[in-house]
N, C-alpha and C positions, 0 to 999 in steps of 0.2 A: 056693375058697369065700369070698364076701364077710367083712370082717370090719366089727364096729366098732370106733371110733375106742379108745374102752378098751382092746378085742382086740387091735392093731394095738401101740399105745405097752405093754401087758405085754408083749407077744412081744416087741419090740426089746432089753425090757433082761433077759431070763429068762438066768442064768447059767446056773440047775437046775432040773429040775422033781423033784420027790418026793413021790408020791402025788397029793392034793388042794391041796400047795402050794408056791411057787414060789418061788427065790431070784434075787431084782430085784437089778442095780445099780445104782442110786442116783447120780442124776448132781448131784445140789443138796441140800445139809442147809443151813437155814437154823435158828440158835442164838441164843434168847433166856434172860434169865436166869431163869425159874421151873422152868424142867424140864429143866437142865442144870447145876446141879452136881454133883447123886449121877451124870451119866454121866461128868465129868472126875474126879468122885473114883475112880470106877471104873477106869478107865484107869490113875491112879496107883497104886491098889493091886496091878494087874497089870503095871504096869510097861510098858504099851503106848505107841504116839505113835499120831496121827491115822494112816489110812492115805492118805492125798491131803488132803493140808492147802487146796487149791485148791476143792473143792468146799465147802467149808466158807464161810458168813459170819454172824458175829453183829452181833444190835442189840439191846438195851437198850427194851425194851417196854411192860409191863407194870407197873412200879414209877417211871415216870419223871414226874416233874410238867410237868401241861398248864401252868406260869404260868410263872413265875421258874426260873429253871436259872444264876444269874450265880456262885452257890459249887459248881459243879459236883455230884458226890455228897452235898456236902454240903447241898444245897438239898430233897435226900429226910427231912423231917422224922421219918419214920416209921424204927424202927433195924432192923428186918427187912429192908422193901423196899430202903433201905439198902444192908444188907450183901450181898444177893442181885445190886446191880448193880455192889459193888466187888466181888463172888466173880466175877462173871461176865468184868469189866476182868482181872482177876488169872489167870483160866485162860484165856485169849487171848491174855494176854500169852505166860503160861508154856509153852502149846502150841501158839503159834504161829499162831494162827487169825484170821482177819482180820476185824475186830471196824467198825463205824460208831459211836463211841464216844458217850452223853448229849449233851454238848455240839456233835457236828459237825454240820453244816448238812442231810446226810441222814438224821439220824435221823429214825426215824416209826416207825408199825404195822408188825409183822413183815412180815404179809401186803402189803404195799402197798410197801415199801420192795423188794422183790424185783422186781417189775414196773419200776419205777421208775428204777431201777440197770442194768437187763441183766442183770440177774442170774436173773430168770424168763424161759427161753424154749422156743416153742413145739416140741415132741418129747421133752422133761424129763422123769426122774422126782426131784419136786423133796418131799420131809418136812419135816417143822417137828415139835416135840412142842407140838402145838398143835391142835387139833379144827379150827378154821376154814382148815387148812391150803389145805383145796377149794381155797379165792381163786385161786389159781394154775392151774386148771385152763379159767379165761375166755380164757388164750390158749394153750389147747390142750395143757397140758402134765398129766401123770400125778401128781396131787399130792393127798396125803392126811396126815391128823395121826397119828405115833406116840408113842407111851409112852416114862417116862425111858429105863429098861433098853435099849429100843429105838433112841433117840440115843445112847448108849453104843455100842452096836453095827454102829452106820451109822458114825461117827466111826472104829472101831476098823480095819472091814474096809471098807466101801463098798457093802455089800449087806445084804440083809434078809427075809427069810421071810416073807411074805404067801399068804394064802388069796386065790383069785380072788375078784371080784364077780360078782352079775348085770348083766347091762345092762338099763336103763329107758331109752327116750329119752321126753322129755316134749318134745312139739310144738307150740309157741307162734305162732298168726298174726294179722292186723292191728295194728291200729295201736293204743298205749297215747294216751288222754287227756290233757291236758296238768293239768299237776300229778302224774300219776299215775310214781311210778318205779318201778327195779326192787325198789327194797324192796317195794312195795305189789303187785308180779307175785309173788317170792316167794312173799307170806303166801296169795296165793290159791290159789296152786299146793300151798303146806303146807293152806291149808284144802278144797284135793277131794281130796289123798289120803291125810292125817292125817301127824301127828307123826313117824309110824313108817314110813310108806306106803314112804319107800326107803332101811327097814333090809335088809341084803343087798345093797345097789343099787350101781351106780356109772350117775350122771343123766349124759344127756347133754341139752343144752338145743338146742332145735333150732326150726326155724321161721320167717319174715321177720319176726317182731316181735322176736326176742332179736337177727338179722342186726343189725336198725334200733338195739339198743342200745350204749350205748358201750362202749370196756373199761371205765372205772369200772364203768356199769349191769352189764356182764357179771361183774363179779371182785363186785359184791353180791350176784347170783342165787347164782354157786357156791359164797359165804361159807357164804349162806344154805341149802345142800344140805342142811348137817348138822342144822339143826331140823328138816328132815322125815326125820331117821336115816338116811340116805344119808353115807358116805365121803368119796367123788366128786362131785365136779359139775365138768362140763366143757363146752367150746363148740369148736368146730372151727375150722382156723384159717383166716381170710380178710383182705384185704389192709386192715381194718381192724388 
């Protein structure tokens, strides 16, 4: 029986099925500092280590400044964001995780830095504790956002209990107008089938007009899954 591309990459990684949900391994956790300290405290308090230190990579995201970075952490004026990205230096050191630290030359967006690296590739199941995890699904790979508790877990064993999705493919054809990106296909696509329209869903983007976009334009449409409450957003992979 034909499957789709969703169908296809959950079966590869199903260790278990029980009942209505499924325990995935997990080939890529990608670690930034907002939603991962309580999972390394976690670990500590149990007394656990990563379970595959390799699949693991962190970067410094969300608290880092777009200007000056020349005092290193100390260029984070704010003492929060701060502390959140020497907690984060500090448990990659202690556990051993391989970190792209503020200052080195690859740092960027979680989501971007993965592509960028090799470190996103096509046939993956790639997590982040992070909603816009989608991104990673423009080059074909099974990628969605989880909860702290949840990167604790991924970290601890390698695997994760997920409910399947539906599959939607949304079908894109001719040609975008110039000035027009995939941001501006996104919103159109959230404005016919609402906000919500693929809560339940895993999107698949399909079509000659998403072919014709780039990975950038692609890894924007799957960011953008999640404003129309969809998981997933995914593209299939081709020699682009």
């Amino acid at each position: 029986m034909p499957k789709t591309l969703y169908d296809k990459l959950m079966s590869a990684h199903i260790v278990r099925e029980q009942g209505s949900t499924v325990l995935l391994y997990i080939d890529r956790q990608l670690i930034h500092e907002v939603t991962s300290p309580q999972a390394f405290d976690g670990l500590s308090m149990s007394n656990r280590k990563p379970w595959r230190l390799s699949s693991n990579i962190a970067v410094p995201d969300h608290n880092v400044p777009t200007t000056d970075r020349s005092s290193g952490v100390n260029s984070i004026s704010d003492p929060v964001s701060r502390l959140q990205v020497e907690t984060l230096d500090k448990n990659c050191k202690d556990f051993g995780i391989n970190e792209i630290p503020m200052n080195d030359i690859r740092q960027g967006i979680v989501h971007v830095i993965g592509p960028e690296q090799g470190v996103t590739l096509p046939g993956m199941s790639i997590v982040c504790g992070d909603s816009h995890t989608s991104t990673h699904g423009a080059l074909g790979a099974l990628a969605f956002g989880i909860g702290t508790s949840e990167v604790e877990h991924v970290l601890a064993t390698g695997c994760l209990w997920q409910s399947r999705s539906k599959n939607l493919k949304i079908e894109v054809n001719g040609k975008l107008k110039t000035n027009v990106s995939a941001k501006d296909l996104a919103l159109y696509i959230i404005g016919q089938i609402g906000t919500a329209g693929g809560t339940g869903y895993a999107i698949e983007f399909a079509g000659n007009c998403i072919q014709e976009l780039s990975v950038e334009g692609r890894m924007t449409l799957c960011n953008m899954a999640i404003e129309a409450g969809a998981r997933v957003g995914m593209v299939a992979v081709d020699d682009k």
